[in-house]
N, C-alpha and C positions, 0 to 999 in steps of 0.2 A: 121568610119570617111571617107569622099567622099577624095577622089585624091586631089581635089581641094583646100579643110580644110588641109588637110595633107603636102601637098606644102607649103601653105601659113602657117604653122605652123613651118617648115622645114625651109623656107627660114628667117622667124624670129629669129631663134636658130642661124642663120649665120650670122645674122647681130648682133643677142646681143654677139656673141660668138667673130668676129670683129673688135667692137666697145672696148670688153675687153680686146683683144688683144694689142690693140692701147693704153689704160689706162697706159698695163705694160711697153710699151715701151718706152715711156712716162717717166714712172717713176719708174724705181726699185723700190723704198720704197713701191709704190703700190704694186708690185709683192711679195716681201718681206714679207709684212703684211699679204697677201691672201693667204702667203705659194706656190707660184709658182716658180721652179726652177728658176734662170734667172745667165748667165752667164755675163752680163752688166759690167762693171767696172763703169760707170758713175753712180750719185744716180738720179736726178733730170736733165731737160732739160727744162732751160727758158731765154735762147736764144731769140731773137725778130722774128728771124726764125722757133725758136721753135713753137711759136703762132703763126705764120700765116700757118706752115704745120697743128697743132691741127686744125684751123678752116676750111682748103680747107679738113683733114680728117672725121669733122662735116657734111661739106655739102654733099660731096660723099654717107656718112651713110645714112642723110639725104634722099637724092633721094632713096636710095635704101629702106628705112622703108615706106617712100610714095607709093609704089608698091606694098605695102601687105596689103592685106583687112583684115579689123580686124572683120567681120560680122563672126557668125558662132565659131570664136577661142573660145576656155575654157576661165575661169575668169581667172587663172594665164598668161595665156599668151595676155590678154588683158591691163592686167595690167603692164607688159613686156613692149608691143607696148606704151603706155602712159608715160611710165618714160623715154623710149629710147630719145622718142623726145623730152622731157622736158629736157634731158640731153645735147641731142644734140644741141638742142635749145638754151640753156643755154652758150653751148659753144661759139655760134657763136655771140652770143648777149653783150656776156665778152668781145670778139675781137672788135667787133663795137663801143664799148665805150671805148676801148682802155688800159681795164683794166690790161694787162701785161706790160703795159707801168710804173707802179704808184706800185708795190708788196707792201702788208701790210707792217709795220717794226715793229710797237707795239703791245700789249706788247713781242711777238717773232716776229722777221722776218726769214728770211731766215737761220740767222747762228741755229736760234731754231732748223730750220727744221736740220740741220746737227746735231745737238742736239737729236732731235727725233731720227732720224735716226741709231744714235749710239746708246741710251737708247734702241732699239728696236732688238736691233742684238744680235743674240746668236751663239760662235762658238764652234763648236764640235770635229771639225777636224785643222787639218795643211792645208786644199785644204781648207778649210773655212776661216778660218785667213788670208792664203795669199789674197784670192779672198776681203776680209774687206779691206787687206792694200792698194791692188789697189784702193778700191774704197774711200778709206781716199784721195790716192793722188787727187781725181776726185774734191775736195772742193774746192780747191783754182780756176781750172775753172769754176765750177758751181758760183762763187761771181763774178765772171769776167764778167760771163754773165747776173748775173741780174744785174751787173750795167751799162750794156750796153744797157739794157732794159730801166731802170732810165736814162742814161744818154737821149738816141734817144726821151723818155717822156720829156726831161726836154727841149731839141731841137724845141718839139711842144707844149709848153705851160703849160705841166702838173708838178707842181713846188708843193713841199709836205709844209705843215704848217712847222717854224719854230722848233718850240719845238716839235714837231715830230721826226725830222732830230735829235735835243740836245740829246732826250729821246734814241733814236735807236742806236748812238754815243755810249752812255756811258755804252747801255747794250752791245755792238758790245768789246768793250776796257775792260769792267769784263770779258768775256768769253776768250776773248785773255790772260790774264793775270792769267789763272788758271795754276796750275803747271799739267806737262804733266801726271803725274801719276794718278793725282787726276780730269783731266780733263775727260767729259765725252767720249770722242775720244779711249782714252784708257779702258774705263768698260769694252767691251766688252770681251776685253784679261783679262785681271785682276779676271774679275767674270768666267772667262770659266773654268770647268773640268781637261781641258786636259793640261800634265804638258812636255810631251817627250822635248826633246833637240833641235828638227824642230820647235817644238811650240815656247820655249824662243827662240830661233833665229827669229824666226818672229815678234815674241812680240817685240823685242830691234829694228827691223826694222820698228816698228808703230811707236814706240815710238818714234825715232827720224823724222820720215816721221811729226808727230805732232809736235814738236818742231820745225822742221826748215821749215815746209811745211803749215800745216796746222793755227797754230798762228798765222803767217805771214801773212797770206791771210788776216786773220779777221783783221790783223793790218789795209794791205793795203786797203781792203772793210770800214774800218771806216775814214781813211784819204779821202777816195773820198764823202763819205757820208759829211764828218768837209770840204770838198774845194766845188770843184763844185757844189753838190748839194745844201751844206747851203748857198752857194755865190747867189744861186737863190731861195732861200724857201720867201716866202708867211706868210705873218702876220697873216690872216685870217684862219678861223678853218673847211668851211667847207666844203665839197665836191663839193658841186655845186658852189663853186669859183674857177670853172676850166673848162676848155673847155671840151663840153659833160655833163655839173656837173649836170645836172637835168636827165639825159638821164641816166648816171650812176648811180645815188643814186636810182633810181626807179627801175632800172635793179637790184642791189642790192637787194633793197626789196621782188623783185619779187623770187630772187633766195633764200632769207633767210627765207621767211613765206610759200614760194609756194599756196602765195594767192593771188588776185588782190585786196587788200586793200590800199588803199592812203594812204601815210605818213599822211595827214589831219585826216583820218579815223583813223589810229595808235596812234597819240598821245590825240584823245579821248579818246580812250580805256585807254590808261596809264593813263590819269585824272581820269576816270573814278575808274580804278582799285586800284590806290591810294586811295581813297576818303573810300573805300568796305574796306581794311586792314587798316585801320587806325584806323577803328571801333574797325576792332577784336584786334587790338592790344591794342587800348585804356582799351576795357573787362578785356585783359589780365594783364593790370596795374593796374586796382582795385584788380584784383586778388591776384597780386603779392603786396597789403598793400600800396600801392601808391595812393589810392583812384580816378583812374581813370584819373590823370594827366600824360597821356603819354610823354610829354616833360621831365618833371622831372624823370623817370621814364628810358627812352632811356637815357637820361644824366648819370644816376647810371650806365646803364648797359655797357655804352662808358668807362667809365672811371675807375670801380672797377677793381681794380689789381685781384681780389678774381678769375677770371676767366678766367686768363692766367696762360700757362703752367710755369717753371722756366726756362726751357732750349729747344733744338729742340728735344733732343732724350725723352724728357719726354712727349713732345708733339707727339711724334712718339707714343710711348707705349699707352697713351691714344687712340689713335685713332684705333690702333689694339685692345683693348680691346670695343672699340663700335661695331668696324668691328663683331666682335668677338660672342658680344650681336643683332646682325641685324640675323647672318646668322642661330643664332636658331629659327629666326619667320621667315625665306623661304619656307620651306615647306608647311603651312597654307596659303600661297595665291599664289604658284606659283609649278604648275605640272611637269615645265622641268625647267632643271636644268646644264648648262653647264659643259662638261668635264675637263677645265681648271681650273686652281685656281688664284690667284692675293695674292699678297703681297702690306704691307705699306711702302713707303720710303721717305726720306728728301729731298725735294728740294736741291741743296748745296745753302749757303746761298750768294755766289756772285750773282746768278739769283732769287735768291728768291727776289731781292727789284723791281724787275720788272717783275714778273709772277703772276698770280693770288694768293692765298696761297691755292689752291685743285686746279689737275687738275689730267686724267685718262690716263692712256699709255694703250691701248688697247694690248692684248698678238697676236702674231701673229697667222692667221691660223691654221701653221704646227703644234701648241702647244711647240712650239722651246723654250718658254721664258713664262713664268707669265706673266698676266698683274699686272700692276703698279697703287697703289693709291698712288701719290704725295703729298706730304702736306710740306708748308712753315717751312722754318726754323725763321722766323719770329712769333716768338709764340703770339707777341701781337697782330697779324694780323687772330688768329687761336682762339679766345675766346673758352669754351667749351660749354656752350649754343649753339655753331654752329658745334659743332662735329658730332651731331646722322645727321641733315641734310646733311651737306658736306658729312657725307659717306654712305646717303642712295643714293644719288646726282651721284658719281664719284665711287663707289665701286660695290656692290649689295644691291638692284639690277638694280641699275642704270646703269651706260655706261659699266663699265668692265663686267656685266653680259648681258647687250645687246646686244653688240655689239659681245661677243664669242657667244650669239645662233643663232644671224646668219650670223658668219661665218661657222656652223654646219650643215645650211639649204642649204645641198647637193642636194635639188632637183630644185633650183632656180640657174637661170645663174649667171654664177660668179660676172655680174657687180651689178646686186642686194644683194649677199650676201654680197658683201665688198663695199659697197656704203656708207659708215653711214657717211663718211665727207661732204658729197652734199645733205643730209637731215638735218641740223641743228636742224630745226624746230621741227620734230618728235625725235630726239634723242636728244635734249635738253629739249624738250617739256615731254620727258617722265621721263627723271630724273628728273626735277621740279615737276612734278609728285609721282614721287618717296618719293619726300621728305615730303608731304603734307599724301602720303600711311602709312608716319611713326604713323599718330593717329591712323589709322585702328590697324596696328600694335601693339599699345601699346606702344611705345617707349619711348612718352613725358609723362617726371611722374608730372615736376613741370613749373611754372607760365612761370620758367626764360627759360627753354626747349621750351616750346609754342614760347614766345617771340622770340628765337634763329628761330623756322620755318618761324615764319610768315615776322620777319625781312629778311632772303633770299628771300623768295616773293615777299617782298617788292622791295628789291634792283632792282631784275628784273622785277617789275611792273614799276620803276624810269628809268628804260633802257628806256622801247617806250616814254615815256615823253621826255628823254635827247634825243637818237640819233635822233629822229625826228627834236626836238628843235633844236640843232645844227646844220644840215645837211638839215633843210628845212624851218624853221622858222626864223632863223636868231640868237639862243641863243649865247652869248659871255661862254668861258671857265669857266668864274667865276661867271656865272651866272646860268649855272648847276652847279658846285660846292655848289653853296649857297644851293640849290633847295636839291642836294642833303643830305648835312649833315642833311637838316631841316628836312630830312622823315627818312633816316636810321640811326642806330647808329655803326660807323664805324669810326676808326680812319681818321682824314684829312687824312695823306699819301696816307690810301690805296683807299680811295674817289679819291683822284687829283690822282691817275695812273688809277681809273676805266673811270674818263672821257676822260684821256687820250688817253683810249683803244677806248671808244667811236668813236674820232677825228678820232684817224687811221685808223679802221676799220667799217667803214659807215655800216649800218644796219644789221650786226650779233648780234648785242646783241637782235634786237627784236624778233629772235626766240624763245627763251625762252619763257617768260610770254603767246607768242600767241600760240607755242605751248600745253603750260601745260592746257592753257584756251579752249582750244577745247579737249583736252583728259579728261578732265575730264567733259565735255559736253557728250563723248561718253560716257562717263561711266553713268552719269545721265541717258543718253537715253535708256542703258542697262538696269539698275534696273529697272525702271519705266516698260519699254515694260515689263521685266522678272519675275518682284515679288519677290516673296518667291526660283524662279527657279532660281534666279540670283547666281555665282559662280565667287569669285574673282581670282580662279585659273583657271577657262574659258577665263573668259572673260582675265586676262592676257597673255593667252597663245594665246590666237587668237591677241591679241593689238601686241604682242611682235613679234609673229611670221610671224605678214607682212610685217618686216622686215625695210628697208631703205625705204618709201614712204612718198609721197606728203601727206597735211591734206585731202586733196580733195577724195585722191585715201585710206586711211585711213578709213575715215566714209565710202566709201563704202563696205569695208570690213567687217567692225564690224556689219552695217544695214545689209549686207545681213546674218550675222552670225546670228544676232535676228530674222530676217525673219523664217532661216530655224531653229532656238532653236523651233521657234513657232508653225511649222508647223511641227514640231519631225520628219523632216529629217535630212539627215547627214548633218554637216556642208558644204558650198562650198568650189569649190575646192583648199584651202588657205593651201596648200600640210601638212605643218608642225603646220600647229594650233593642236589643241586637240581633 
């Protein structure tokens, strides 16, 4: 390698190394999750100051990534150079529209993320505990300051939909209202090891730090959300009824698909995608004796009691015995295998009436804690037809196995290995994925199983249809609603909180569908070029192993993988593929 290469490769490694720096400082929880010591008592910083230091820390990176020639670099470190500035990029483009102004609230806001937060923590020691209790007391400043963010937004115009405000209210006043014991504030003492006499001294000092400290906060963060903020909420639903709102909602787009495709261009696609499972599912209702009347048919499968659990713990025990039945067909399509394990747990059911009913606690790093598959305590929200999907989706080997191999992929800079929050698209893209790998697998044995895949599909095929339509088209609430129930079979409630989610959080859900729909485009393009040579435990281990990437920077990977399968050299150099 010439001086020159070797500089410009060198100074790269300082900027991504930097840039990650800045992540952790940022945010403990980031650090936390990556496994990097961090003596921080604060969790989170979103202060209105906080965002404009993030974006003067953007531009600085910025200049500096501009100075390094990317001619000449290896493919890993070109691919390095391309996310840095999409990242950086990203930052300063969120600032412009004013995005730390307006924090999501549904279906978690902020108090979730102290939620996360806690659910994530594992203490070992006394010097550990203490270091959680500081950072318990750090909650009530952390709500101070996003609402001083909300507040200085609401100063320039940016005023949130009503029933957003209602919705964020009422989840803010359940989480307040949980008893301290049983609150998730306190798990992390409760589930830990360690029993000495320092320990319960500490634990009794959380615990009251949570009651007199911690509750309170969430009290007084929901009274400001019920005064000033509802006193100026906005009837209107969508994003672009607000200054910046076009400028934002496309910014959004940009950041959840990392494609440049027009909301116009998106919500084809969801017509169109609708129109392709409708068929399959219709096939599927001849099948299931219904003679092809999918209406009738989604109607049974809404409504039969036959396929809900009786209780949450029984719904638990199911879902571990899927888990259970998934991880003996791992081996047959997939070569690496992450070091950690994961557990199944309950939502509690105060936040289950406002969380999805599956979502994934990723395990940290250090391997300090399990990851978490979550599931409702709302068993009617939890059918079993949608069990083998939800935990191909959220368990393995979807997010909690993707997301620990690579946090394993020790030869990529750290902001790559712990990046998987600012890839949506590819790690939502890939569980969706996942769940459709379950026929490969063998999973779906009956009509009503199929029905349970292709209905997830669907839901988020209806995502780019809704978030578009609301957020760009001009759709009223109840007019996705409709739209909705017509195609999936899904209880009303949890319909009207998925549109909800929609409202609050402008163009995340269109990762999904656009993800899953170009992953499995790669894969098409793989059999086809490969034949008979094609290997789903290849071609997996190369999909997986390039870790948190754009779709763009994704097909390049896997093209140049076929390339060199074809030309029977080693693959490139995508350090940790196969």
């Amino acid at each position: 390698m010439s001086e020159s290469l070797s500089s410009a490769a060198s100074d790269l490694a300082a900027v991504a190394e930097a840039y990650w720096r800045a992540e952790c400082e940022e945010s403990t929880l980031t650090a936390m999750l990556a496994g990097e010591a961090s003596e921080a008592t604060y969790i989170f910083r979103l202060a209105p100051a906080d965002a404009d230091r993030r974006d003067q820390t953007a531009r600085g990176l910025l200049e500096s990534l501009e100075r390094i020639p990317t001619a000449g670099l290896d493919s890993q470190d070109r691919v390095t150079h391309a996310l840095l500035r999409r990242e950086l990029e990203a930052v300063r483009e969120q600032h412009r529209v004013r995005a730390h102004l307006k924090p999501w609230l549904l279906p978690g806001g902020p108090e979730f993320n102290a939620v996360f937060f806690a659910n994530s923590t594992a203490l070992d020691s006394a010097a550990a505990a203490d270091l959680y209790l500081q950072r318990l007391r750090s909650i009530p400043g952390f709500l101070e300051d996003v609402a001083a963010s909300m507040r200085l937004g609401l100063e320039t115009g940016h005023r949130y939909p009503r029933f957003v405000l209602e919705g964020a209210i009422a989840n803010i006043r359940a989480a307040a209202s949980i008893a301290v014991e049983s609150s998730p504030w306190f798990g992390p003492l409760a589930r830990s090891p360690i029993k000495t006499a320092e320990f319960s001294a500490i634990a009794e000092r959380a615990a009251a730090v949570i009651r007199d400290e911690v509750l309170p906060s969430l009290s007084r963060y929901a009274d400001f959300l019920a005064g000033p903020m509802l006193a100026g909420a906005r009837e209107t639903i969508a994003c672009t009824d607000a200054p910046l709102g076009r400028e934002y909602y496309e910014a959004f787009v940009r950041l959840f698909t990392t494609l440049e495709m027009t909301p116009d261009e998106i919500h084809a696609l969801g017509l169109s995608e609708v129109v392709r499972l409708e068929a399959e599912l219709t096939k599927v209702a001849s099948d299931a004796g219904f003679d092809g009347d999918l209406a009738r048919y989604r109607d049974f499968m809404s409504k039969s009691s036959d396929f809900v659990a009786a209780n949450p713990a029984q719904l638990r025990n199911q879902l571990e015995a899927v888990c259970k039945r998934i991880d003996g067909r791992i081996p047959a399509f997939f070569s690496r295998l992450p070091r950690i394990t994961y557990g199944v747990d309950s939502i509690p059911l105060a936040m289950s009436l406002s969380l999805p009913p599956a979502y994934a606690q990723p395990s940290p790093a250090d391997y300090s804690a399990a990851g978490v598959f979550w599931i409702t305590s709302l068993p009617e929200r939890c059918p079993s037809y949608l069990h083998i999907p939800f935990a191909l989706h959220e368990a393995w080997p979807g997010h909690l196995m993707h997301i620990a191999l690579m946090q394993e992929a020790k030869d990529l800079p750290a902001f790559r290995r712990n990046g998987a929050v600012k890839y949506t698209v590819t790690i939502e893209g890939w569980a969706l994925y996942c769940e459709s790998l379950g026929v490969d697998m063998g999973l779906y044995a009956t009509p009503h199983e199929h029905f349970g895949r292709l209905q997830t599909e669907m839901w988020r095929a209806v995502r780019l249809v809704l978030d578009t339509g609301i957020h760009w088209l001009g759709w009223s609430r109840s007019q996705a609603i409709d739209y909705f129930m017509e195609k999936v079979a899904l209880p009303r409630d949890t319909i009207e909180q998925e549109v909800d989610r929609y409202i609050a959080m402008p163009a995340q859900a269109l990762a999904y569908q656009i993800g899953n729909i170009r992953i499995r485009e790669l894969r098409r393009k793989a059999e086809t070029a490969l034949g008979p040579r094609f290997s789903f435990r290849e071609f997996h281990s190369v999909l997986m192993g390039a870790g948190a990437v754009s779709l763009p920077i994704l097909e390049q990977v896997i093209t140049e993988w076929i390339e060199a399968h074809q030309a029977g050299a080693p693959p490139p150099d995508h350090r940790h593929a196969a």
